[in-house]
C-alpha positions in Angstrom: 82.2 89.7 133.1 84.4 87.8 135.2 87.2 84.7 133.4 87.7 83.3 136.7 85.6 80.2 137.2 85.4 80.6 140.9 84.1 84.5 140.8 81.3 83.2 138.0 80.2 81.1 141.0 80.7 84.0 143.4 78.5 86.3 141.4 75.8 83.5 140.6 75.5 82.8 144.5 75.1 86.7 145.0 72.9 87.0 142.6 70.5 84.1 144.2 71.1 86.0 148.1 70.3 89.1 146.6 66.8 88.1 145.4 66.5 86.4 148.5 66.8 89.5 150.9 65.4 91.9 148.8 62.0 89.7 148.8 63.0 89.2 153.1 63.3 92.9 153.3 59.9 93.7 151.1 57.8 91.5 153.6 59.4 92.8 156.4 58.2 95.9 154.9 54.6 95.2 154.1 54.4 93.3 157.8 55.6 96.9 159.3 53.0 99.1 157.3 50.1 96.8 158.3 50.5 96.6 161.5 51.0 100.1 162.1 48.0 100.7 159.7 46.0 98.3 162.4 47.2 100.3 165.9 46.4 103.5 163.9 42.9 102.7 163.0 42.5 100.5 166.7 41.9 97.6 164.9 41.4 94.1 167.3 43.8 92.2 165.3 46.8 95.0 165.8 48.4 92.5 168.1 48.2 90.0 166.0 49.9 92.0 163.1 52.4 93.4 165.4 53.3 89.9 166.2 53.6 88.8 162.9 55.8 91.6 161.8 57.9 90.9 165.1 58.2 87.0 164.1 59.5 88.1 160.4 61.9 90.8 161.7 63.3 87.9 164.2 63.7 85.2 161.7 65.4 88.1 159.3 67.9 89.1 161.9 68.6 85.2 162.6 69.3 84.8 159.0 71.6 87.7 158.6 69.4 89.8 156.1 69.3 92.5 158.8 71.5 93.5 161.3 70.5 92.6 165.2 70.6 96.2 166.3 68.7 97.4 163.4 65.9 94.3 164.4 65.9 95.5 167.9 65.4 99.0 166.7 62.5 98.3 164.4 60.9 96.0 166.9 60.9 98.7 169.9 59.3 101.4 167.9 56.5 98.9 166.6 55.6 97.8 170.4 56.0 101.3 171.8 53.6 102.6 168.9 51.4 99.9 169.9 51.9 100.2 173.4 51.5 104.0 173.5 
């Protein structure tokens, strides 16, 4: 454990982000596998999951719980799957 009062603080704030993006990340997640769930059983509301998933992978990116690239990346393969 840390004696330096400003490296407690440190590791309390990293603590706090940590839970943060790893509950970011897990919705990001569950968004992915249920819209890919809807294109591959042709559900109507695929769009409407892709979308959603789309809008959570954008606001993670903007936030800086995921890279840009790896956002760009994730969002391309869940429109071409739909797409395709």
């Amino acid at each position: 454990m840390a004696n330096i009062k400003s490296q407690i603080k440190r590791n309390r704030q990293n603590l706090k982000r940590n839970q943060r993006n790893r509950s970011v990340r897990s919705e990001i997640n569950t968004r992915t596998r249920t819209a890919l769930d809807a294109i591959d059983d042709d559900a109507p509301d695929s769009e409407e999951a892709v979308r959603l998933a789309v809008q959570r992978i954008d606001k993670a990116a903007q936030k800086g719980v995921i890279h840009k690239n790896t956002a760009a990346r994730n969002k391309s393969r869940l429109v071409r799957k739909l797409n395709g």
